[in-house]
N, C-alpha and C positions, 0 to 999 in steps of 0.2 A: 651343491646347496649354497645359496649365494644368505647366507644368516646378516650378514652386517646392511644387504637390501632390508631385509624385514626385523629392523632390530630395535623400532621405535614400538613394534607389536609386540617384540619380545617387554620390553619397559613395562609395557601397557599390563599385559598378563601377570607380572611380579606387583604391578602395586594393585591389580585386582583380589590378589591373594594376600596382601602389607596391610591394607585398610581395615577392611572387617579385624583384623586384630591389634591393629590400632587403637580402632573405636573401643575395643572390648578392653584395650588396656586404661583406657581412658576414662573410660564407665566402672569399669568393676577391678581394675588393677592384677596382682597376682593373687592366687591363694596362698599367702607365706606359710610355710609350716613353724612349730614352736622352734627349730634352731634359729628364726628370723625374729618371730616376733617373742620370744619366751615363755613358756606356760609349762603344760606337763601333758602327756597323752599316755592312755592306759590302754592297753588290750584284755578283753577278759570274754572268757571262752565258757558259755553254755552250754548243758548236756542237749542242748534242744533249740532251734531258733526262738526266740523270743516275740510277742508281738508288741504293735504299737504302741498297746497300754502301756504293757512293762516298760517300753524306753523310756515315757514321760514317767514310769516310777522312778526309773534308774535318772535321770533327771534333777528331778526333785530332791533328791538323795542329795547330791552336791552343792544345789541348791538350800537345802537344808543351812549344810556346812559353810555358806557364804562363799562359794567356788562358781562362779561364772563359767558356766558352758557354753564352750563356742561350737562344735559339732560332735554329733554321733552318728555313727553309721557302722550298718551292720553289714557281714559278707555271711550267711549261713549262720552257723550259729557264733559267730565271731563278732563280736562289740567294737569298733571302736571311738574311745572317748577323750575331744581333746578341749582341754580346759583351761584355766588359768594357775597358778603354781600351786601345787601339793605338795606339802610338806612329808617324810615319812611316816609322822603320828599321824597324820590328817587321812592317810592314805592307808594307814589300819582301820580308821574309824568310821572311814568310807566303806572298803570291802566290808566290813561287818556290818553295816546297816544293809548293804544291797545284797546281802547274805540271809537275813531276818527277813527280806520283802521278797526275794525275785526267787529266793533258794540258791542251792550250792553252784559254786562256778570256779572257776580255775584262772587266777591273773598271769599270764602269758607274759605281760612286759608292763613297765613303768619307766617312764623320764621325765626328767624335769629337766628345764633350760629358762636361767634367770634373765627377765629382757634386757640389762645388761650385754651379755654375755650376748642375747640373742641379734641386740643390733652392732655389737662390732663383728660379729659375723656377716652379716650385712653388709655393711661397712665398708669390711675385708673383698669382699666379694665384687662390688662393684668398682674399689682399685685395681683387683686381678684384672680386671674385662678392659679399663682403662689404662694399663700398663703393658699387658698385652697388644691391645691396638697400637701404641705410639712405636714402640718395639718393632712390629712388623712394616709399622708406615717408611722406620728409619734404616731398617734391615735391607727391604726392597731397593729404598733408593739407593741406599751405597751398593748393593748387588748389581743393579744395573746402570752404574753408574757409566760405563764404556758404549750404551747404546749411541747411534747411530741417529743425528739428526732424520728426521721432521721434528721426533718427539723426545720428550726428556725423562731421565731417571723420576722424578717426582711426581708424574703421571703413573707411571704406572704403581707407586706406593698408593698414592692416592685412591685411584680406581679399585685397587686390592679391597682395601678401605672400605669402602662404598658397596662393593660386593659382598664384603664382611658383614657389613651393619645391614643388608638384606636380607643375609644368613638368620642372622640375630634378631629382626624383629619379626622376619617371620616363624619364629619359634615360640619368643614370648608370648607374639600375640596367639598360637595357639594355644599355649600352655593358658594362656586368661582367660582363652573360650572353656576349657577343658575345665579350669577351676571353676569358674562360676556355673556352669552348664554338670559338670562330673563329680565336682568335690574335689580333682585333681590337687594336690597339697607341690609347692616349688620349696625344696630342702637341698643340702649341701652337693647331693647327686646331680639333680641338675643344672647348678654352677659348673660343676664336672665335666657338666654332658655339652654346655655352654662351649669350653674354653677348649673341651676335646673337637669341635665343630671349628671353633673359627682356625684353629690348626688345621683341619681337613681341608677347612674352606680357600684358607689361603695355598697352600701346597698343591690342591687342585690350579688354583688361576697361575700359579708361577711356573709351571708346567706347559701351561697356553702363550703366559709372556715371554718366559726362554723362547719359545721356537721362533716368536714375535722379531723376536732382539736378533738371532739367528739369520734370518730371511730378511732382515731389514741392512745385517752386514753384507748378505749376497748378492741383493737384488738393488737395493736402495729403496727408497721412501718416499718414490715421484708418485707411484698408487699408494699412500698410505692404507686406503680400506683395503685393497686387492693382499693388497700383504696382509693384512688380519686375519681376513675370510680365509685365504689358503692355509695362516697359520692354525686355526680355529679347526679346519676340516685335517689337520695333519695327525691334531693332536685327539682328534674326537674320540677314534677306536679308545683309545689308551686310557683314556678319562671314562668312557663308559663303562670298561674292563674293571676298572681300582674299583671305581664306584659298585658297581654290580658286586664285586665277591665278599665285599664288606656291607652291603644289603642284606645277601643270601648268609649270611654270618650272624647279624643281627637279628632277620625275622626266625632262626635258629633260636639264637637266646632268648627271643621274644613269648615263643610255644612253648620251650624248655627251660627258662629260666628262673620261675615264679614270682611270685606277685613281690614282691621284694625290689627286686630292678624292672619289673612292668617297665613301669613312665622313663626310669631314664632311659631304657632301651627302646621306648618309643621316639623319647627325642632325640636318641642317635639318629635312629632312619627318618625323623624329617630334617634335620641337620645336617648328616651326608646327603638327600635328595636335594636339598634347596643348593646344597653348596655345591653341589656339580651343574646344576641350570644355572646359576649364576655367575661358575667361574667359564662357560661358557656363553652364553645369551645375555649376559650384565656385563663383567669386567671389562671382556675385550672391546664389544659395542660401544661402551664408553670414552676408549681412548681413540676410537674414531670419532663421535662426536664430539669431543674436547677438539681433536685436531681438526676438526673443521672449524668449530670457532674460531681460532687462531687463524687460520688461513682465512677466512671472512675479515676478521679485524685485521687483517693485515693487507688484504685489498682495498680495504678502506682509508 
């Protein structure tokens, strides 16, 4: 398989699938859940599904009360209602009104999270992502800091990088088609599901680049790409193998898991899916085309 011949298709492919969720982040952003933005969400569980009247009753209800509702959505006979901050008096005087109009029902769960609270989680979460990065940018390089001219330790941090932030926006950007199209809600699990990815992501490419670093101390680095491409097709099995049983592990929890971890366990398997195409068909591709620039600029 000569991959680093068709590696400008491979590029091609990755930002045909980056765009559309670009745009959708760009348009419509994420669906924060209240740990991001603050409010309260309640679950409240009906002897019966409810119809569409009753939810603009059950509506109305809070609305009553000066509580801004931002979504309701039903699963069966399951409510749920997410709003702006409920107090726990506010939130006796809610059940009982929606008690007197819709009839008996059973509240399952109540939270609140003050937006405060809800944007240093935020905050919080956007330094893990950017603390993380610089981490593995600095890790790489002194890890391979003994490589073997053509190319330098700081490419290959870099490249990791770039493969990373692939990982990463192709998941946001689905998780923003998913919110605005599904209602899908982005809470602390998927930060989780984030930072458990770009670890996969990276471990996967450094796996590629060792044998890279290896084959460039045996052979040398007059075929820069020829060295890639073999290292790439050395390590393929082995990367398909990791990736495969931690799949078949996930679409496990996924059937069996319930609706609880659903989404994050969806965004594991597009996480580990993206982060194995890309630590094969991105990363390494990448440090062939860098090293042609250089050998261009340097003919010049």
């Amino acid at each position: 398989m000569n991959i680093i011949g068709k590696k400008y298709w491979y590029f091609l492919f990755s930002l045909i699938i980056i765009i559309p969720g670009i745009i959708s982040l760009v348009l419509f952003g994420l669906n924060l859940s209240i740990e991001f933005t603050g409010g309260s969400r309640l679950t409240l569980s009906f002897p019966k599904e409810i119809s569409s009247n009753q939810i603009s009753v059950l509506k109305s209800v809070f609305e009553q009360n000066k509580i801004k509702v931002a979504t309701i959505e039903k699963s069966g006979n399951t409510v749920f209602v997410r709003s702006g901050p409920v107090d726990e008096k506010q939130d006796i005087l809610i059940t009982g009104e929606i008690k007197n109009k819709l009839g008996n029902f059973e509240q399952q769960s109540y939270e609140t999270v003050g937006p405060t609270i809800g944007l240093e989680t935020l905050r919080n979460a956007v330094y893990a992502l950017i603390v993380a990065s610089i981490l593995i940018v600095l890790y790489i390089t002194w890890s391979f800091r003994s490589v073997p001219k053509p190319t330098s330790s700081l490419r290959f941090g870099v490249c990791a990088i770039i493969a990373l932030i692939h990982d990463v926006l192709v998941l946001l950007g689905l998780f923003s088609i998913f919110g605005h199209f599904f209602g899908v809600e982005v809470d602390s699990l998927f930060v989780t599901a984030v930072l458990t990815v770009i670890g996969f992501s990276v471990h996967d490419t450094i796996v590629v680049f060792d044998r890279i670093r290896e084959n460039l101390k045996r052979v040398g680095g007059e075929n820069f790409s020829e060295v890639v491409n073999d290292s790439i097709l050395q390590t393929l099995d082995r990367s398909l193998n990791t990736s495969l049983t931690v799949i078949l592990v996930l679409f496990a929890l996924l059937i069996f898991g319930g609706d609880s971890i659903k989404w994050f366990v969806v965004a594991l398997l597009i996480g580990v899916t993206s982060g194995t195409y890309s630590s094969i068909f991105n990363a390494s591709p990448l440090l062939v085309v860098w090293q042609d620039l250089i050998q261009k600029r340097a003919k010049k």
